[in-house]
N, C-alpha and C positions, 0 to 999 in steps of 0.2 A: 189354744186351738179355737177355730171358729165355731161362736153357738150355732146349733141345727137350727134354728127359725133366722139366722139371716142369709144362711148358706141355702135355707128351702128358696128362700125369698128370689135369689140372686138365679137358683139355676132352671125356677117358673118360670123368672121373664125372659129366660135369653141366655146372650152371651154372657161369659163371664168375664195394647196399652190403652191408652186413654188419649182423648186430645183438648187441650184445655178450652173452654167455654167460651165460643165469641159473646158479643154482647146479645142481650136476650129479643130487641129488636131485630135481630138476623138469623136468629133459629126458629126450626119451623114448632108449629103451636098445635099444641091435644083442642081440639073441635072446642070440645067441655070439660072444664076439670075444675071436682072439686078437695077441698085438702084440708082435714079438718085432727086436730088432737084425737086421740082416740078415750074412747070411755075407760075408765078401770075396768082391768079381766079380759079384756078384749085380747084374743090369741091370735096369732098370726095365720089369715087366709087369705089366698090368694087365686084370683080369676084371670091372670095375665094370658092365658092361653085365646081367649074369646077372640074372634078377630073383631077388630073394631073396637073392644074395649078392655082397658086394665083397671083392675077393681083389688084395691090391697087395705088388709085390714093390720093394725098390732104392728106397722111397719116404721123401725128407728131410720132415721135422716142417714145414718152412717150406708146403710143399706140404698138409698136410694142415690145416694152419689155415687157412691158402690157401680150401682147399673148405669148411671146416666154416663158415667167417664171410663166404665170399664175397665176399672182398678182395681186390682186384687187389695187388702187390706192391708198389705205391707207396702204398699206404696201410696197409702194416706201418712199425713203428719200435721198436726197442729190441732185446731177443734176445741167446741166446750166439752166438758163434761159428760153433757147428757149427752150427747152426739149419737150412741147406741143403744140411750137407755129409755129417754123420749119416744114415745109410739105416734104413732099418725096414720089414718087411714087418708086411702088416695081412689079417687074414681074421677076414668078420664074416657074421652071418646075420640076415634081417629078412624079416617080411613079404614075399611076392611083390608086393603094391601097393602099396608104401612109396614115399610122392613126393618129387622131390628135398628140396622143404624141410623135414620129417623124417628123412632121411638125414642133413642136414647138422646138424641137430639133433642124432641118434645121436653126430654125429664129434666135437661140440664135451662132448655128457657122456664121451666116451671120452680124450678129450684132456684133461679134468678129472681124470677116473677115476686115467687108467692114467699120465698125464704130469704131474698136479698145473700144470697150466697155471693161471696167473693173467694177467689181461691188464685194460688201461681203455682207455676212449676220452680224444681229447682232438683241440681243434680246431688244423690247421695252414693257413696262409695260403700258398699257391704258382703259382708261375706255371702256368697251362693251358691246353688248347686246350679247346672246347667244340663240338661235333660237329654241326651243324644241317643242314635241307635246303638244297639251292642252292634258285635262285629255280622253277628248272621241276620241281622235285621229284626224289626216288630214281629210280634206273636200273633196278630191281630191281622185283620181285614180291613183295608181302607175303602171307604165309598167317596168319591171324588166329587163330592156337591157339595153346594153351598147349605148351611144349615135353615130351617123349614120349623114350626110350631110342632111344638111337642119332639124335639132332639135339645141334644145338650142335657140330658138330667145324670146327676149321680148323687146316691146317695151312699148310704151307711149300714149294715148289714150288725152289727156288733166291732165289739174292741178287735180291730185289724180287719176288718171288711169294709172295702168300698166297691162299688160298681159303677158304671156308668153306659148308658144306650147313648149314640149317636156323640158324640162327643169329639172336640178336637181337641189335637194336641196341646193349643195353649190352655183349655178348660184344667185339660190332666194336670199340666205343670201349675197350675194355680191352686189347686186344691189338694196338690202334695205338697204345696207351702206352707200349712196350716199343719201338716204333721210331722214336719223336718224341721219346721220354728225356723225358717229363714226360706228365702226368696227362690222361685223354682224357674229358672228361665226356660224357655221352648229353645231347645236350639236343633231339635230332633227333623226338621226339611218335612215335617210330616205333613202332607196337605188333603186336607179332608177330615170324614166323619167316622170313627169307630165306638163299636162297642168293647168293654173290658170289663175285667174281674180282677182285685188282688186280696189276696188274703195273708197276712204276716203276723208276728209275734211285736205286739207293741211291747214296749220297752217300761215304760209306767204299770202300774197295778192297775188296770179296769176300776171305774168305781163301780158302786152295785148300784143295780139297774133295777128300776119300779115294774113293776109284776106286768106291765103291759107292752115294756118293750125288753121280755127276755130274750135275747141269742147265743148263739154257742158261744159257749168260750174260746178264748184262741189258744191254740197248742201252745203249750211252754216250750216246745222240742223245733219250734217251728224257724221259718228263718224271719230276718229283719226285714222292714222294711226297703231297706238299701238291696240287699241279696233277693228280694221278691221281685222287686224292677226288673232287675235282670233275669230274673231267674221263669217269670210267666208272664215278662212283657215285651222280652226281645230289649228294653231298654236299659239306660245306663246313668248315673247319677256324678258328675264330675265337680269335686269340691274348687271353687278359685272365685276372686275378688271381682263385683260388677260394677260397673255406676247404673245407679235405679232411678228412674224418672220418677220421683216424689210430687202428689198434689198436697200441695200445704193447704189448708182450710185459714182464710185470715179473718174470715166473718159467714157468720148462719144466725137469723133470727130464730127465735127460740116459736115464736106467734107469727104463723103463715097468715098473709094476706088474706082478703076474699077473692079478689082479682088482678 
């Protein structure tokens, strides 16, 4: 499952497919941006909200190709090592009404720029779930807009809690891929922003948790994941084979440029 500091990372800035990277001379470019290793200890924080500027601390390279191509992490492949283990802080300046898909634009010429990333696509076949309405529809309220600073967050409540304010459908299906351990396609027509709540009986043993983030326990008695979808979300989980638009990583400098 995905760590909580690259999943905070990814649902601070924004959106969470992808479109592979023109060259860096044709995407548009952060004002100022600086991009430096990060010190030891340094934990992950993040200012992405500010308009005008993204300020990230404790931030792994995996995470920010992550946001710049809008790839859930099952649709990376290839990469070093360090790829999620290497921290980096980033501080950049733009436009006060820079929209996300320009931002992500900015990340992918700066990840060119300053990281000489090279990357391709290529088709993979895998097994998935595909996300649709149940028969009586969503449980939820849709708001028919485009997403705005400060939407799209979800987090984590304890073992079988998740929530989420303003969120869309593909956010959902991406971040139920990390708890189904296989690829969660949108196929649900759902267009716009909602808010949800699910709570389930995960299937693994919880590990124990540090006296700072205690939550309740989850019912033993409770239902699965799979049966919660349907059961408080009006949704539905349909097992069968997809082809996945894979971004293979074939080169990342390890030592970001100055400029």
């Amino acid at each position: 499952m995905r760590s909580g500091t690259l999943y905070f990372v990814l649902v601070v800035l924004g959106e969470v497919g992808f479109g592979l990277a023109q060259g860096a001379d044709k995407l548009p470019r952060f004002e100022v941006a600086s991009v430096k290793p990060s010190k030891p200890g340094n934990v992950v924080v993040s200012q992405g909200q500010t308009p005008g500027r993204l300020t990230l601390m404790g931030v792994p390279i995996q995470a920010l190709i992550q946001y710049a191509f809008r790839a859930p992490r099952y649709q990376l492949s290839g990469g070093p090592k360090w790829l999620d283990s290497d921290k980096y802080d980033v501080a950049a300046t733009m436009p006060a009404n820079t929209v996300y898909a320009t931002r992500r634009s900015m990340m992918q010429n700066l990840l060119q720029e300053r990281f000489h990333l090279v990357a391709h696509r290529e088709k993979k076949e895998l097994p998935v779930y595909a996300l649709r309405q149940s028969r009586n529809g969503p449980k939820f309220q849709v708001e028919k807009r485009e997403m705005r600073d400060g939407d799209g967050r979800i987090g984590g409540g304890g073992p079988g809690r998740i929530g989420g304010i303003k969120v869309s459908a593909f956010d959902l299906a991406e971040v139920l891929s990390d708890y189904l351990d296989r690829p969660v396609l949108d196929e649900t027509g759902i267009d716009g922003l909602f808010d949800f709540k699910l709570i389930w009986t995960p299937d693994e043993t919880p590990r124990e948790l540090n006296p700072a983030e205690q939550h309740p326990p989850a019912d033993p008695n409770g239902a699965s994941i799979v049966a919660a979808i349907e059961e408080q979300l009006g949704l539905r989980l349909v097992p069968q084979r997809g082809s996945i638009d894979m971004l293979v990583i074939d080169h990342v400098d390890r030592v970001p440029t100055e400029n």
